[in-house]
C-alpha positions as CSV (number, residue, x, y, z in Angstrom):
1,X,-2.9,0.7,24.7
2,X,0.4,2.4,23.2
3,X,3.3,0.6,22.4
4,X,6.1,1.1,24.4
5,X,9.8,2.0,22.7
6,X,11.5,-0.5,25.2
7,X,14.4,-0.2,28.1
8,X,16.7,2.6,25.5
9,X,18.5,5.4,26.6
10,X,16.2,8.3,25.9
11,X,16.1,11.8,25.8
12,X,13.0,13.7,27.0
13,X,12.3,17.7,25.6
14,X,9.6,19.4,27.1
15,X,9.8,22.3,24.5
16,X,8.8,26.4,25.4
17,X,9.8,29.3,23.4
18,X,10.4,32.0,25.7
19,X,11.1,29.6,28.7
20,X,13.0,27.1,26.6
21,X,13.7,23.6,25.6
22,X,13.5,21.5,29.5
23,X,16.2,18.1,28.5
24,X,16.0,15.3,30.4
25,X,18.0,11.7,30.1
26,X,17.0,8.8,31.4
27,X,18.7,5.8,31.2
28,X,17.3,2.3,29.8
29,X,15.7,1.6,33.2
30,X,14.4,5.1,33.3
31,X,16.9,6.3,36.0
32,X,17.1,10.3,35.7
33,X,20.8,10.6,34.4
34,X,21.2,14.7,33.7
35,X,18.8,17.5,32.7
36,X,19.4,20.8,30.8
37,X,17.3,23.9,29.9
38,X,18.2,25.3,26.4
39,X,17.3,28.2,24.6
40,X,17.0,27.9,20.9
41,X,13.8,30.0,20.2
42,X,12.8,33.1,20.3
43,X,13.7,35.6,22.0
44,X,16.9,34.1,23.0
45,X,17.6,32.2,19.3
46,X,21.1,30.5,20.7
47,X,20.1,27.6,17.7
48,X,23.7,26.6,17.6
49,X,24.6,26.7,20.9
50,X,21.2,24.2,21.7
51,X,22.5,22.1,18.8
52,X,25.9,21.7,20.5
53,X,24.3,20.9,23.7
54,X,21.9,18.5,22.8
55,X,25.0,16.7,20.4
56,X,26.8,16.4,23.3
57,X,24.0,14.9,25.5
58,X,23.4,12.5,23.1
59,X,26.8,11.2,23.0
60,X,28.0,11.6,26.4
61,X,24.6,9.3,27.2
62,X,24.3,7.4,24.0
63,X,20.7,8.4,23.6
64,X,18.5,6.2,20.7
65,X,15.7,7.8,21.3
66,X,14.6,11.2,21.9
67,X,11.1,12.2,22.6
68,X,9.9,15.8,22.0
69,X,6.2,16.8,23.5
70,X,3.7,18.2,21.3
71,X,3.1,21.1,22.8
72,X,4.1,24.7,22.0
73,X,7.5,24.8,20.0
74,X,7.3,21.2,19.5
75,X,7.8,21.4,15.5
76,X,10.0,24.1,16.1
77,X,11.6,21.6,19.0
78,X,11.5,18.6,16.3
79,X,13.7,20.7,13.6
80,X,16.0,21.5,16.2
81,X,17.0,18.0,16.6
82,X,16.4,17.2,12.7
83,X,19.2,20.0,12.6
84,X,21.2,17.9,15.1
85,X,20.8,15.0,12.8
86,X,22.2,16.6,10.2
87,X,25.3,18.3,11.9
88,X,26.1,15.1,13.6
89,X,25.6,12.2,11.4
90,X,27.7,10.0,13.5
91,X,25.4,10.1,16.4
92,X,22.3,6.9,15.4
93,X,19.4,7.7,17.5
94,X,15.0,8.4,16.5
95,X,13.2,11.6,17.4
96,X,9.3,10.6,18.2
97,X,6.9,13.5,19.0
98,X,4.7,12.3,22.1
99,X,1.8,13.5,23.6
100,X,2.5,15.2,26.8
101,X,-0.8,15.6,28.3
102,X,-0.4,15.8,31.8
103,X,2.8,16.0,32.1
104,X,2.6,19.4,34.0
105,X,0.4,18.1,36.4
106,X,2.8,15.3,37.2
107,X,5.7,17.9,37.8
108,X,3.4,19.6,40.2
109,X,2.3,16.4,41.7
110,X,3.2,15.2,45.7
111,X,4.2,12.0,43.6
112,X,7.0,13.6,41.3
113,X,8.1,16.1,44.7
114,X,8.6,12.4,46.5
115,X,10.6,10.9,43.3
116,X,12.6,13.8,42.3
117,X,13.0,16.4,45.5
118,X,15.5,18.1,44.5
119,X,14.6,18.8,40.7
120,X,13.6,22.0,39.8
121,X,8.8,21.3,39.1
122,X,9.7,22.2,35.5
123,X,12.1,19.8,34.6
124,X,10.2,16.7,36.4
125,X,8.0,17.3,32.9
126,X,10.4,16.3,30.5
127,X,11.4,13.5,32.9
128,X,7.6,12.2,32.2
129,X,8.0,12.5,28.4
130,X,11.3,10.6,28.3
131,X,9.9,7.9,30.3
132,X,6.2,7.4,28.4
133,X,7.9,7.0,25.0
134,X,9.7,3.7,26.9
135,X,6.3,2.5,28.8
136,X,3.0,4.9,28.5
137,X,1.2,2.7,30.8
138,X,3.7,2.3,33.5
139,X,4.6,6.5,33.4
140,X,0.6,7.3,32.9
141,X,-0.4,5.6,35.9
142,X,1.5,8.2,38.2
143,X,-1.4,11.1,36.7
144,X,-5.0,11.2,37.1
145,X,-6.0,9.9,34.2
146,X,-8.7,12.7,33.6
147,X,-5.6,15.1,33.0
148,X,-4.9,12.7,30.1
149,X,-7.9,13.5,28.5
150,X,-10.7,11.2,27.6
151,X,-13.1,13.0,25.8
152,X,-14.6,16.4,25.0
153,X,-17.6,15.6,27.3
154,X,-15.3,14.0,30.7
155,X,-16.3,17.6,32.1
156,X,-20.2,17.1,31.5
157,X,-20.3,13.5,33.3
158,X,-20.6,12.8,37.3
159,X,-17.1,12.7,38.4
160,X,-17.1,9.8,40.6
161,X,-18.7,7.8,38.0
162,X,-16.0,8.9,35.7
163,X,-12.8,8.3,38.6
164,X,-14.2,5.1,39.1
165,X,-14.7,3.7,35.8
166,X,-11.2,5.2,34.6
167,X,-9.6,3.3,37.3
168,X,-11.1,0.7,36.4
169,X,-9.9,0.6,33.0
170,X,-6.4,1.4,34.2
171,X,-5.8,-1.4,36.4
172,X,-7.4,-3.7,33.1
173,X,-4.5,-2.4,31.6
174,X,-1.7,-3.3,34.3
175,X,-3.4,-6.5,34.7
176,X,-3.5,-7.2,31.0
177,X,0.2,-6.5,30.2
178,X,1.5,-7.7,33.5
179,X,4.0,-5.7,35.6
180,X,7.9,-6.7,36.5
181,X,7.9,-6.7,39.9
182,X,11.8,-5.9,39.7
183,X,11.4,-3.0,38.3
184,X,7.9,-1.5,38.4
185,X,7.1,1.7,40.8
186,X,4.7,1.8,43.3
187,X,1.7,3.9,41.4
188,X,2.1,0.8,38.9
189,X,2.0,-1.8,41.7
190,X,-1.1,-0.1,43.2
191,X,-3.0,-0.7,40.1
192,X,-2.4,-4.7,40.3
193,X,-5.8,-6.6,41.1
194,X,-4.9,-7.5,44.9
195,X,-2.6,-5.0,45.5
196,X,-2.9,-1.9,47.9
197,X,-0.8,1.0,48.2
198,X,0.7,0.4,51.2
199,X,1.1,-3.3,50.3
200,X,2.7,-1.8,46.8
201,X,5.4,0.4,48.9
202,X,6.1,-2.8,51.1
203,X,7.2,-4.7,47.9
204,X,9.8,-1.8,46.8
205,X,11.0,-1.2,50.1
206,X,11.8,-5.7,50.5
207,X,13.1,-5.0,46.7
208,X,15.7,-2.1,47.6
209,X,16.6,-3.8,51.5
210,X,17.1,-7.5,49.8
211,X,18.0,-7.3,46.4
212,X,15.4,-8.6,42.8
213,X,13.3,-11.2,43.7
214,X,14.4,-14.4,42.2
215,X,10.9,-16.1,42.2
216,X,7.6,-15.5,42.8
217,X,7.2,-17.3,46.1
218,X,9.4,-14.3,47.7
219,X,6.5,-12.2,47.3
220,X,4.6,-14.0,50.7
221,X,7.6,-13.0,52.3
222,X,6.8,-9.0,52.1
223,X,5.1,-7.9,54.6
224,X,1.2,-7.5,54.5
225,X,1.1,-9.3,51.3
226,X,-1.1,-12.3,52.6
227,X,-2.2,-15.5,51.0
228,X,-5.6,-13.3,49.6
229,X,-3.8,-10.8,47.8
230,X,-1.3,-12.8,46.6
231,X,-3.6,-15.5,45.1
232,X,-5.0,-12.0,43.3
233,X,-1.9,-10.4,42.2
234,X,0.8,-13.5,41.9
235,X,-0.5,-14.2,38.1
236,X,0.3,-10.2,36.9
237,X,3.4,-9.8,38.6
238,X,6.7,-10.9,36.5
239,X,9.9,-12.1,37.9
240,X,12.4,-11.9,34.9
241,X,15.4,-14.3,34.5
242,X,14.7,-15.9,38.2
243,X,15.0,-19.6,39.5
244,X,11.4,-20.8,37.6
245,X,11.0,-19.8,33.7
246,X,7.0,-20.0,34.7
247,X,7.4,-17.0,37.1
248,X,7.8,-14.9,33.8
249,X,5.0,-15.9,32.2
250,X,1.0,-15.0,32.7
251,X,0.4,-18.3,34.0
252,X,-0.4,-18.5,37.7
253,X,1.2,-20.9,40.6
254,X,-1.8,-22.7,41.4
255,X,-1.4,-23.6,37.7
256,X,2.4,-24.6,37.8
257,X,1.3,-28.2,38.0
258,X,-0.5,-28.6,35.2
259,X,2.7,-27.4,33.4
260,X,4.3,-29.9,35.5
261,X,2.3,-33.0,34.2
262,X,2.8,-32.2,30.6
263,X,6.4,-32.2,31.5
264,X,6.2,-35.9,33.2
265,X,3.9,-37.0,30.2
266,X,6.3,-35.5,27.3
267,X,9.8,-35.6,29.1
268,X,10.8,-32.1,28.2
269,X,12.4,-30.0,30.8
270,X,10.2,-26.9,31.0
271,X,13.1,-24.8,29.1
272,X,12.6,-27.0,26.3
273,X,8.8,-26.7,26.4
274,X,8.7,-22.7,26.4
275,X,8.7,-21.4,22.6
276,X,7.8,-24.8,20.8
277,X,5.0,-23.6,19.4
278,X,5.0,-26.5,16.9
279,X,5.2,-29.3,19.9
280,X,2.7,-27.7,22.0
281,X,0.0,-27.3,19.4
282,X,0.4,-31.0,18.7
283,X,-0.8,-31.5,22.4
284,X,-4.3,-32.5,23.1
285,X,-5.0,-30.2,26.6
286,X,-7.7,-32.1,27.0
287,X,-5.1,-34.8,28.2
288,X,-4.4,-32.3,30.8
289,X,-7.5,-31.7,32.5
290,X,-9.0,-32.2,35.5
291,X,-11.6,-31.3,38.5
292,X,-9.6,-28.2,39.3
293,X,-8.5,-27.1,35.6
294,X,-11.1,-27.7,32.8
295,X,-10.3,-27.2,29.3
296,X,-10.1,-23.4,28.3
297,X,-7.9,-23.0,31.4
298,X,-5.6,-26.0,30.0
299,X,-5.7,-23.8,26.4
300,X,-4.4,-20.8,27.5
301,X,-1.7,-22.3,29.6
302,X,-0.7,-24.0,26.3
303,X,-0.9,-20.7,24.4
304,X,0.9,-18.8,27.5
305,X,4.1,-21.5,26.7
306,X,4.1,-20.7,23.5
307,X,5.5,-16.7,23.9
308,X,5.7,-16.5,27.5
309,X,5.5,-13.0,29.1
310,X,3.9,-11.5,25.4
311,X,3.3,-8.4,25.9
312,X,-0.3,-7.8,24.1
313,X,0.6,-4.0,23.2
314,X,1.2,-3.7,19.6
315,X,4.5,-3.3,18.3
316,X,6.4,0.1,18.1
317,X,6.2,2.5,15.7
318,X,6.6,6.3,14.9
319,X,5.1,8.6,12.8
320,X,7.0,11.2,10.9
321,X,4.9,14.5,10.2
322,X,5.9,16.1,6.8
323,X,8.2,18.5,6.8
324,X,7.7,22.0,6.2
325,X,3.8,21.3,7.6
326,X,4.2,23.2,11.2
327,X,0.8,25.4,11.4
328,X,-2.5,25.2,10.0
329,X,-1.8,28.0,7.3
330,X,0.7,25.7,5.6
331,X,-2.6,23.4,4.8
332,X,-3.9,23.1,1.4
333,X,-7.0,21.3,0.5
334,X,-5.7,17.4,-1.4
335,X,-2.7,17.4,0.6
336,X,-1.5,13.8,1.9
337,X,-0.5,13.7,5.2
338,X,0.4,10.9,7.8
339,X,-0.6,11.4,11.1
340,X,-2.2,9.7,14.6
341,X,-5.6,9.8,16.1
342,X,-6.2,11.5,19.3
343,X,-9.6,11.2,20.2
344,X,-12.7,9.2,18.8
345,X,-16.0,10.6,19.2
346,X,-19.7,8.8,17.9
347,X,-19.3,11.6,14.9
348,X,-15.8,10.7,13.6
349,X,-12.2,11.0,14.6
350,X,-9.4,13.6,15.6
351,X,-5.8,13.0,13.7
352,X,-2.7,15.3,15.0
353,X,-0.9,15.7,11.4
354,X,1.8,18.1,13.4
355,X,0.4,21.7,12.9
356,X,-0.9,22.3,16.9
357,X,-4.8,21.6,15.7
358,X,-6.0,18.2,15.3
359,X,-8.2,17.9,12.1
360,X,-11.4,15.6,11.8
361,X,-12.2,13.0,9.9
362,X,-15.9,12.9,9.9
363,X,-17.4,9.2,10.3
364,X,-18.6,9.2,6.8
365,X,-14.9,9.4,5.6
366,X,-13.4,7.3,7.8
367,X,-13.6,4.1,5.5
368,X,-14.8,3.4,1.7
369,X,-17.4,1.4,3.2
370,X,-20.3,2.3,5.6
371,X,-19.6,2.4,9.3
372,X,-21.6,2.7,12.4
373,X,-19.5,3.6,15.1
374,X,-16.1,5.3,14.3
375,X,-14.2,2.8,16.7
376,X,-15.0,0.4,14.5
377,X,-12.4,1.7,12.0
378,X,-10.1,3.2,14.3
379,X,-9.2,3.6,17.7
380,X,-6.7,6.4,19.6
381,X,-3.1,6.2,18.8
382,X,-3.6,4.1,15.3
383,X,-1.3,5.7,12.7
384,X,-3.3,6.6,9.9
385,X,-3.1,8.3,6.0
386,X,-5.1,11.2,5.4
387,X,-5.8,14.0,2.5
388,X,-6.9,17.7,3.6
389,X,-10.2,18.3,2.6
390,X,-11.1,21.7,3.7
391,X,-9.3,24.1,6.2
392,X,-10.8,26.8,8.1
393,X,-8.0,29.0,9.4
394,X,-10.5,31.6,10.9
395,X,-12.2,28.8,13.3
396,X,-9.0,26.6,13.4
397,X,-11.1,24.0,11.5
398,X,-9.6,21.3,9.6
399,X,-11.5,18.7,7.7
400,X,-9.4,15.4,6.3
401,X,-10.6,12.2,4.8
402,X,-9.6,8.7,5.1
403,X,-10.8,7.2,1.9
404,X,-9.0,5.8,-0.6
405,X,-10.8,7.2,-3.2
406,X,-10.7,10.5,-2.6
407,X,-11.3,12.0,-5.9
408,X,-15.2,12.9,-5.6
409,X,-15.5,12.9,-2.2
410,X,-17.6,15.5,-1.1
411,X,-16.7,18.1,2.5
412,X,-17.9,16.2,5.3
413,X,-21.6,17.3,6.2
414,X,-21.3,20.1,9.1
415,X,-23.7,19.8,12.3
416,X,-26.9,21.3,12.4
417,X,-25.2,24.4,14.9
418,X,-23.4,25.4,11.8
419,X,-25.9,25.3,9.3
420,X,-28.3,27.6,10.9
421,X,-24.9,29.7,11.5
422,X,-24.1,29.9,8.0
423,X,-27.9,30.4,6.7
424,X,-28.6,33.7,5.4
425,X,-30.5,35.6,8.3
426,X,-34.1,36.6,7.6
427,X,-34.3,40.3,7.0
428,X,-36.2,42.0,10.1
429,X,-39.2,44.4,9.0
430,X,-38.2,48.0,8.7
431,X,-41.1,49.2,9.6
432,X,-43.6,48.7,13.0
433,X,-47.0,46.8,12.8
434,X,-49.2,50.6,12.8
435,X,-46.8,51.9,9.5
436,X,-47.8,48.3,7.9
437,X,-51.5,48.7,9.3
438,X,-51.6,52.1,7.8
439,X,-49.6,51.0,4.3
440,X,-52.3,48.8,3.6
441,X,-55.2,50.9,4.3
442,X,-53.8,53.4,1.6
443,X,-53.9,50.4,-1.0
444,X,-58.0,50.2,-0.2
């Protein structure tokens, strides 16, 4: 899962060349505040003009964060704003290139029509790419995740098996990060285990008519959301800064009172419990069992107290591209690049290293020591050092290597396809089977 930036003002650029730059703010909540449509490319080329614009955006809104897609333009996109940087040193704020895989097919969506109706489709795209550098998962759920991408062979595959499994994983996700229920939309509702659509837009519409929940028991108080569903979904949904401390946290209300006898038995209040990570691991859970919680159930309450509401997505970082490096014919062959995996296939990986053509590292230089499956040393999004072994500029081939020593490596071996491809081709006989027949008669 990708690691989210956090609630920051952030700019979104869905970057074009002939069309333009689309802008978009959002606020730290992701609240659409203003959009814009520059022209800094070709065959406009107003470059001061879109660094005036954007400097004034950014300060008007006190951006920190502005996220540029990686799409067409986007290095040209991402010097713009390194321009900005420079002109304006007063302005503090961190330009992160995203992926913005289907973000067009959000703009286009029913979904985006209902949210923004009177935004023109091709500004509701940098609207997405704003909002999935704060929270991937909560922005990614509003697309089909097969116009994300996820795989060369999704296309090959049945379909259903596919949507089924995807969802699958996506509510996995939802359910492993947990969801504020104060804040989240209704495509990230209706991915909660228990949860329905319908059920989903009944919780926003209470939310908006009353005002935040304050506690988790509010929730049996929206409509359709019976006892069932809400013995499912109570234990992924978040109430932030409300009445109970616990309603922030994974741990679920049928739960609450083994929290409550570790409060009789120590004498804590449970505001002095949560974060003592020392105190709690001194406690024996097995104290705290019984016929309805045993003792792994008992651990991870204990380990829930400890950093309540964790968020299990790794922490937040960017990768800067070198500069200078915006196409594949600025490549050389030992250059050191950083970069971040795409994909991951059984025969190695894909890194983007900011020239518009991922490069592979071929599972045989993904580590100095042997590997069987190429997930096993990396998985999509990692941020990773690689050298350029070989480029291809013809076939748009680019071969990298992971190792850290790199000074013997050999190319990575190519696939059988291209072996036979590059094999010399047998010569056809220049002459029919009589003129052969007849050749060797005359040597008789």
């Amino acid at each position: 899962m990708a690691a989210p930036a956090g609630p920051k003002a952030t700019m979104g650029l869905d970057p074009g060349i002939r069309t333009g730059v689309k802008v978009a703010i959002v606020d730290s909540t992701g609240k659409l505040l203003d959009t814009e449509t520059i022209y800094p490319h070709p065959p406009r080329k107003q470059w001061d003009e879109s660094i005036a614009t954007l400097a004034k955006l950014i300060q008007r809104y006190r951006v920190d964060l502005v996220s540029i897609g990686n799409g067409t333009g986007s290095r040209e996109t991402d010097q713009l704003v390194a321009d900005v940087l420079k002109r304006h040193s007063e302005l503090k704020f961190t330009k992160i290139t995203v992926s913005e895989a289907g973000a067009s097919v959000y703009s286009a969506s029913e979904l985006a029509a209902k949210e923004f109706p009177d935004l023109d489709v091709s500004l509701r795209g940098a609207v997405s790419i704003a909002r999935r550098l704060q929270d991937p998962l909560a922005e990614l759920v509003k697309i089909d995740p097969k116009s994300i991408g996820v795989g060369q062979y999704q296309h090959d595959v049945n379909q259903v098996q596919l949507a089924r499994g995807l969802d699958v994983v996506v509510e996995d996700c939802v359910n492993a990060v947990g969801v504020d229920v104060n804040t989240a939309s209704v495509s990230l509702l209706k991915q909660v285990s228990g949860l329905s659509a319908s059920v989903s837009e009944n919780i926003v519409a209470f939310r908006n008519e009353n005002g935040p929940f304050i506690n988790r028991k509010q929730l049996k108080k929206v409509p359709r959301l019976g006892d069932k569903a809400y013995e499912q979904a109570a234990g992924f949904l978040r109430v932030m800064n409300g009445d109970n401390p616990l309603d922030a946290s994974a741990v679920h209300p049928e739960a609450y009172p083994v929290v409550e006898a570790i409060i009789a038995d120590t004498g804590k209040s449970i505001r002095d419990l949560i974060g003592q990570s020392n105190f709690l691991r001194n406690l024996n859970p097995a104290n705290y069992t019984n016929e309805h919680f045993g003792l792994p159930t008992v651990t991870d309450i204990l380990q829930e107290l400890e950093k309540p509401g964790r968020d299990p997505r790794p922490e937040f970082k960017s990768v800067e591209f070198k500069a200078g490096i915006e196409k594949i014919s600025d490549l050389e062959p030992g250059m050191r690049l950083d970069g971040v995996v795409t994909n991951v296939a059984n025969f190695g990986a894909f890194v983007d290293i900011g020239v518009h053509q991922d490069g592979l590292v071929h599972i045989s230089h993904l580590s100095d020591t042997f590997i069987k499956d190429p997930r096993d040393a990396v998985k999509t999004g990692d941020m990773v050092k690689v050298k350029v072994l070989e480029v291809d500029v013809e076939r748009k081939r680019i071969s990298l290597t992971m190792k850290t020593n790199t000074d013997a490596v050999d190319a990575p071996p190519e696939r059988n396809s291209q072996k036979q491809a590059n094999k010399p081709k047998q010569q056809a006989p220049t002459q029919g089977l009589m003129a052969n027949a007849f050749a060797k008669a005359l040597k008789k």
